[in-house]
C-alpha positions as CSV (number, residue, x, y, z in Angstrom):
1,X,27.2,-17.1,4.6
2,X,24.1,-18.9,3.8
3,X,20.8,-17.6,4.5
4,X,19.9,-20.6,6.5
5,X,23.3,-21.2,7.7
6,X,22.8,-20.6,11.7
7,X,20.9,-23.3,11.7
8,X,23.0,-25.5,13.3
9,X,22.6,-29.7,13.4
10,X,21.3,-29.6,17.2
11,X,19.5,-26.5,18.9
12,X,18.2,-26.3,22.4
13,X,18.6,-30.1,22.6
14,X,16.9,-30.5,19.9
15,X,18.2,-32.9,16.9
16,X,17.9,-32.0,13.3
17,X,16.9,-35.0,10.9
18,X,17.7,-35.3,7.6
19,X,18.5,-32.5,5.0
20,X,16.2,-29.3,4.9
21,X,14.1,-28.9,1.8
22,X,14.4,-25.9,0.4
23,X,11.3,-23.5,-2.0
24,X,12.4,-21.0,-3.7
25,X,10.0,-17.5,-4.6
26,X,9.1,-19.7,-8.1
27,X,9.1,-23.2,-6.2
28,X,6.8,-22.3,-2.9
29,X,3.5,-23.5,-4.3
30,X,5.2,-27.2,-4.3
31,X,5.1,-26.8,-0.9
32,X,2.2,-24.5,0.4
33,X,-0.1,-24.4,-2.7
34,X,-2.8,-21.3,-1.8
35,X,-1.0,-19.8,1.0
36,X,2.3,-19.4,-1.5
37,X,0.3,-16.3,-2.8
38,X,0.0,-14.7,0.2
39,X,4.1,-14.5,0.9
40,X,4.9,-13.7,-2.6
41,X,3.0,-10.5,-1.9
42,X,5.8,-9.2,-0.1
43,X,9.5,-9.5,-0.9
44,X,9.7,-13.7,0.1
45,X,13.2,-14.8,-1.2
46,X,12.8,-18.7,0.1
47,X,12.1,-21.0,2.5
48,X,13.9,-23.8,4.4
49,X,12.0,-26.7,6.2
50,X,13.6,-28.7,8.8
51,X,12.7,-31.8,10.9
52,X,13.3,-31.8,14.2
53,X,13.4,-34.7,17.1
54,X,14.4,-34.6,20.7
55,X,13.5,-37.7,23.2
56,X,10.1,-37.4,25.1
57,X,8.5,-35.2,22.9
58,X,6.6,-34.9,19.6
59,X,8.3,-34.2,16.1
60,X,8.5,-31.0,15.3
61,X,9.2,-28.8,11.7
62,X,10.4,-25.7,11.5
63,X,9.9,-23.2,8.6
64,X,12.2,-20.5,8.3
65,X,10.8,-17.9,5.6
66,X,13.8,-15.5,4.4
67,X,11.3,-12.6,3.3
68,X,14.7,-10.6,2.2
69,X,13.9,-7.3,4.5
70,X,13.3,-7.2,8.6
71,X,9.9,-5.0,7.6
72,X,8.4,-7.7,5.3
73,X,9.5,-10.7,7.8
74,X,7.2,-7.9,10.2
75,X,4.9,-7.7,7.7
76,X,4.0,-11.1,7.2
77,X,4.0,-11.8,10.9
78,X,1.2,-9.6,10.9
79,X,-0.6,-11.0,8.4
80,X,-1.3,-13.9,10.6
81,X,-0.6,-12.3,14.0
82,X,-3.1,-14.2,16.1
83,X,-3.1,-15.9,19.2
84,X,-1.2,-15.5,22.6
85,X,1.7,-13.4,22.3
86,X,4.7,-15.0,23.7
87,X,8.4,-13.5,24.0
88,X,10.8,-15.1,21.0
89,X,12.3,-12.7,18.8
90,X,10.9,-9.3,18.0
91,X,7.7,-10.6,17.9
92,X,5.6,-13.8,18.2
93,X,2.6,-15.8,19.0
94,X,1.2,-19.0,19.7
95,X,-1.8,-20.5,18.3
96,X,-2.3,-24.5,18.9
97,X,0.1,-26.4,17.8
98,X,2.2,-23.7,15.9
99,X,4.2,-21.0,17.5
100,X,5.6,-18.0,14.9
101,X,7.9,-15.7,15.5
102,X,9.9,-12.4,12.9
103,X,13.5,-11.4,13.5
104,X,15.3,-9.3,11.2
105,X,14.7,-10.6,7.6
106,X,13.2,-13.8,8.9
107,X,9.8,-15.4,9.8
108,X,9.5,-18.3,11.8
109,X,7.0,-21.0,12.3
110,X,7.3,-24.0,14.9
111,X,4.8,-26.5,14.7
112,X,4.4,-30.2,15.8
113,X,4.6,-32.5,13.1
114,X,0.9,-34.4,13.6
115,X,-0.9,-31.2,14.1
116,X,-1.2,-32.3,18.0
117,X,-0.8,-29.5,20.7
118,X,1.4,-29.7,22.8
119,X,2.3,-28.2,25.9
120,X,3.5,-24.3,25.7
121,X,7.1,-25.2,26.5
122,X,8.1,-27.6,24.1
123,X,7.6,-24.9,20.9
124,X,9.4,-22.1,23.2
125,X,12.4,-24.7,24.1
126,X,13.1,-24.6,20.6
127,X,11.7,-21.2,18.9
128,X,13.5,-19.5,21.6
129,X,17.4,-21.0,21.0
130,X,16.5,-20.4,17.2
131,X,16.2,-17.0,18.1
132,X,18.8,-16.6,19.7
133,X,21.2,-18.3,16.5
134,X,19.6,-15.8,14.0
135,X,22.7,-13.0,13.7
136,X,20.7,-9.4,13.9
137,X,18.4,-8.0,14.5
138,X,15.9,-6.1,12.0
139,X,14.5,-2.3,12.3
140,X,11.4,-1.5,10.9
141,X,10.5,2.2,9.2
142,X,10.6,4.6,11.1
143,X,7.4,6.1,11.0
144,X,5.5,3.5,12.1
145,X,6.7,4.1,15.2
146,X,4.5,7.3,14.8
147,X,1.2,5.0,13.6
148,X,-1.8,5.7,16.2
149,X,-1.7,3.3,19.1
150,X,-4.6,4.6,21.3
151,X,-7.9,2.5,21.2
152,X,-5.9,0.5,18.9
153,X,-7.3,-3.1,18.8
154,X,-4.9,-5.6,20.1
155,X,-3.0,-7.7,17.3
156,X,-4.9,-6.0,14.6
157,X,-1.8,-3.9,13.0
158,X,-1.4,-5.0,9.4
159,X,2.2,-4.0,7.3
160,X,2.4,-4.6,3.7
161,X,2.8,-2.9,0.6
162,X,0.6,-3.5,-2.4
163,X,-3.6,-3.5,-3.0
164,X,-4.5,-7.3,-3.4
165,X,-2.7,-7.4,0.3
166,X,-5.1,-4.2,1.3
167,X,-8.0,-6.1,0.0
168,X,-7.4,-9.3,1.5
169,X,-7.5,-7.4,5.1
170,X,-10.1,-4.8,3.9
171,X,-11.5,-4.5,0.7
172,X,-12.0,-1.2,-0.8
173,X,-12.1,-1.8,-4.5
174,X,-11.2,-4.4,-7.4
175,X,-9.0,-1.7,-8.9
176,X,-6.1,-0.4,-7.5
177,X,-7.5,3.0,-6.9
178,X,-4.7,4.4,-4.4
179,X,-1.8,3.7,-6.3
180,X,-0.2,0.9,-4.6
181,X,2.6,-1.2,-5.3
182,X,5.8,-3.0,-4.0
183,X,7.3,0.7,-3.6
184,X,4.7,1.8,-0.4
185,X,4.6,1.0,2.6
186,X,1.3,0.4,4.1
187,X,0.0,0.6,7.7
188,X,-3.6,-0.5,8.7
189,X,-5.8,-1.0,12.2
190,X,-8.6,-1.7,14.0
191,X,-9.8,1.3,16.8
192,X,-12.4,1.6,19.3
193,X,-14.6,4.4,19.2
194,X,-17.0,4.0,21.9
195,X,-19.0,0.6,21.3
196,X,-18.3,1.0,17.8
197,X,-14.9,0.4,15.8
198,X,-13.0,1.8,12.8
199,X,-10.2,1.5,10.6
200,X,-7.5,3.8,9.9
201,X,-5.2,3.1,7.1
202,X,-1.5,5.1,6.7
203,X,0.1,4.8,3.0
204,X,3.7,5.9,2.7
205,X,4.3,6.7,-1.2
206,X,7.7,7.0,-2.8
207,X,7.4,10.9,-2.9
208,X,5.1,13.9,-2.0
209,X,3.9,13.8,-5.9
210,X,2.9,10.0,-5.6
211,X,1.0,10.6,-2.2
212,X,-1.3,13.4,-3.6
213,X,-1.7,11.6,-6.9
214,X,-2.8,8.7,-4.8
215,X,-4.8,10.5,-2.8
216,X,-6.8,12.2,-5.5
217,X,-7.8,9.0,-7.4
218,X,-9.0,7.4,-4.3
219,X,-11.1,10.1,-3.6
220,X,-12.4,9.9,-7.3
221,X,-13.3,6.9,-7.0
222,X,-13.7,5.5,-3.9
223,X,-16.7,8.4,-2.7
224,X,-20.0,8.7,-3.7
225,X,-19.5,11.9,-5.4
226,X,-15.9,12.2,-6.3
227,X,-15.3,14.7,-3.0
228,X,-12.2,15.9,-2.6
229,X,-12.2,16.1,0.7
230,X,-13.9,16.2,4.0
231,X,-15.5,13.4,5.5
232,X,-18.2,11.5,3.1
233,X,-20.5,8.8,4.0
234,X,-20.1,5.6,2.6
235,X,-22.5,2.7,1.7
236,X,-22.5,1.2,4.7
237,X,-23.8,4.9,6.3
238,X,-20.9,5.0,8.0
239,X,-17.7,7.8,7.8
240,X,-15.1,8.0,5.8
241,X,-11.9,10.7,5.7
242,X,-9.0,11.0,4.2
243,X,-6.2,13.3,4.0
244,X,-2.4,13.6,2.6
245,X,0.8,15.2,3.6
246,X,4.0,14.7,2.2
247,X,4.8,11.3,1.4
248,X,1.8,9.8,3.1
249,X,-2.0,9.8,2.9
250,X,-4.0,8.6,5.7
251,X,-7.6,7.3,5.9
252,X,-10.2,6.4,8.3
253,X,-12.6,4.0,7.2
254,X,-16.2,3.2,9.1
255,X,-16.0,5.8,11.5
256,X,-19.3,5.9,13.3
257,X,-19.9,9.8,13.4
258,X,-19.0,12.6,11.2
259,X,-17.4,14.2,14.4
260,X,-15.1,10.8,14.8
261,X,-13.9,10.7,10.9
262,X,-12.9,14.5,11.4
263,X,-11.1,13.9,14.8
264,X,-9.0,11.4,13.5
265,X,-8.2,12.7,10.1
266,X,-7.3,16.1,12.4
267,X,-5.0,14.0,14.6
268,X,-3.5,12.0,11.6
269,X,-2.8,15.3,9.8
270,X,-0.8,16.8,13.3
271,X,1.2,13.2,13.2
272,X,2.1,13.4,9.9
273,X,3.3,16.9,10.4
274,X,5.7,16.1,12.9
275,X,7.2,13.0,11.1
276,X,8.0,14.9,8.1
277,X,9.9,17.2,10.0
């Protein structure tokens, strides 16, 4: 079976036209020139485009991204996750004229042809029976079920896996000073603390060995003065913590007090604990 091959030639009452064009990992940037970066930072395989008409409504393409694992179809879903959220798939929104949805390996996007919004119920007619052909469903890793989700920000959870993707939601450093590549798994947020806000950011390494290397270089190089541990300030004057166990290392970035760096760092520590067990 082809990757694409559940799409059938009508969906929903919706008419395909023509052939879907089809960008490989080499070929996207002949059909999204910038944005092509930002997919090929995660494991994008290809994407189909297909043209869709039905009577009484406007044209409408549909993207289908295979991104060649459920977590990095997640992943990029966050990277863009903003909008209402709306129930297609395991996940999706809708912004204007463009509704996006993941499910298992795949990322979605619906959009009118012209750029015109339309009304809500002409993307879900067809995002929804699209859905619905897909085979599976995906599972994500297991310990993000474990990430923090109290005072989490709405829509601000960010998956990916390597540091020009960490920099591109928070930017820490030009070099790659925690290690990261295609082989972690990365995890970062927004949180409230008070009036204030903060990030936290979770890095799953390969191993135990990888995680504490990690964890030492940021620390080098990231702080002030090269401390180890405990929380520093950083240039901003705000707090910054971070700690490792096991496989992971965890950070809290901009916390506004001392006491709130060491309070999540504490909690992250007691999390991590409990999903190395």
């Amino acid at each position: 079976m082809g990757a694409f091959d559940f799409m059938g030639r009508e969906i929903g009452g919706w008419r395909r036209v023509g052939a879907a064009k089809v960008y490989s990992r080499e070929t996207i940037f002949d059909y999204i020139d910038g944005a092509g970066e930002v997919y090929r930072l995660y494991d994008f395989r290809e994407v189909a485009v297909f043209h869709f008409r039905k009577a009484g409504c406007e044209p409408v393409v549909v993207e289908i991204f295979d991104m060649g694992t459920a977590g990095d179809a997640y992943g990029i879903f966050t990277f863009y996750h903003q909008g209402k959220d709306v129930a297609v798939g395991q996940g999706a929104y809708l912004r204007s004229s463009l509704l996006s949805f993941w499910q298992d390996r795949y990322f979605v996007c619906v959009s009118t042809e012209s750029g015109a919004e339309p009304e809500e119920s002409i993307l879900l007619n067809l995002a929804q029976p699209i859905a619905a052909a897909i085979p599976g469903k995906g599972s994500l890793p297991e310990w993000l079920k474990s990430f923090p989700g109290k005072d989490r920000r709405a829509q601000s959870i960010r998956y990916f896996h390597n540091q020009p993707a960490l920099n591109y939601h928070l930017f820490i450093s030009e070099k790659n000073i925690l290690n990261l590549d295609e082989k972690t798994q990365c995890a970062l947020a927004n949180y409230r603390a008070g009036n204030d806000s903060f990030a936290q950011l979770w890095v799953r390494y390969p191993d135990s060995s990888a995680a504490q290397a990690g964890h030492a270089r940021f620390m080098k190089n990231y702080t002030p003065v090269g401390k180890l541990s405990g929380p520093v300030r950083d240039k901003k004057k705000k707090w910054m913590a971070a700690t490792w166990h096991g496989q992971f290392v965890a950070i809290v970035f901009g916390a506004p007090t001392r006491a709130d760096a060491d309070s999540v760092t504490q909690a992250a520590e007691r999390t991590l604990r409990e999903v190395a067990r």
